[in-house]
N, C-alpha and C positions, 0 to 999 in steps of 0.2 A: 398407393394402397388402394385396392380394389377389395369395397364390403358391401356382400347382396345379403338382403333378408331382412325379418322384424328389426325394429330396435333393439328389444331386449336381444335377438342374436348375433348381433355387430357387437354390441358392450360385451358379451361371454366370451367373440371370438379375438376382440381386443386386451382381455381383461389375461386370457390365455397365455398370449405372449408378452403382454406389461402389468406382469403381476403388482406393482404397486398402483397404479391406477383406480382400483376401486376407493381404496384408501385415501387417495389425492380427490377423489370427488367427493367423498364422504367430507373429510376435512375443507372443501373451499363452501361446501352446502353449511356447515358451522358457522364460516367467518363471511361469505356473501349471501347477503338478502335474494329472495327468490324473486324474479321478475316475468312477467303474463309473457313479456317478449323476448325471451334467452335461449340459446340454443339449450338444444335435447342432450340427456347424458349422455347419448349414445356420441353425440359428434362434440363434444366435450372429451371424450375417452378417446375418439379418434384423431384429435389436436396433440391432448399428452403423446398420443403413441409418436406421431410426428415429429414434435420436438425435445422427445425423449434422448434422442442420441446427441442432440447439443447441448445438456445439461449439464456443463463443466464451467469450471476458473474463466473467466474472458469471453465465454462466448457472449453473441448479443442476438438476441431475437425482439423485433418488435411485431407489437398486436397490436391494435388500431380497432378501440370496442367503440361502443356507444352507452355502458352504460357503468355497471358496478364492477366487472372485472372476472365474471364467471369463469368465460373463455380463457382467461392470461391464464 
């Protein structure tokens, strides 16, 4: 995945083709605490888009954070 531009236009052009995504950020910003040092929404939105297509029965991804779980 190759994204040039602001933040705010990487999340638009992410947001574009994994239309559930805003949604899943809005919902993890509810249930995780916000932290000084977590990645940006933008590469947040970029991770979903990622392991959007392994999102079934069996699959296994692992994340490997350091803090509250933003990223996962």
């Amino acid at each position: 995945m190759n994204l040039y531009g602001k933040p705010h236009e990487i999340l638009h052009i992410i947001a574009g083709t994994n239309p559930g995504v805003i949604e899943a950020l809005r919902s993890v910003r509810t249930n995780v605490p916000s932290l000084k040092r977590e990645i940006a929404s933008f590469q947040a939105a970029a991770l979903y888009a990622l392991v959007r297509p392994y999102n079934f029965a069996g699959a296994a991804i692992l994340e490997i954070g350091t803090a509250w779980g933003y990223s996962a």
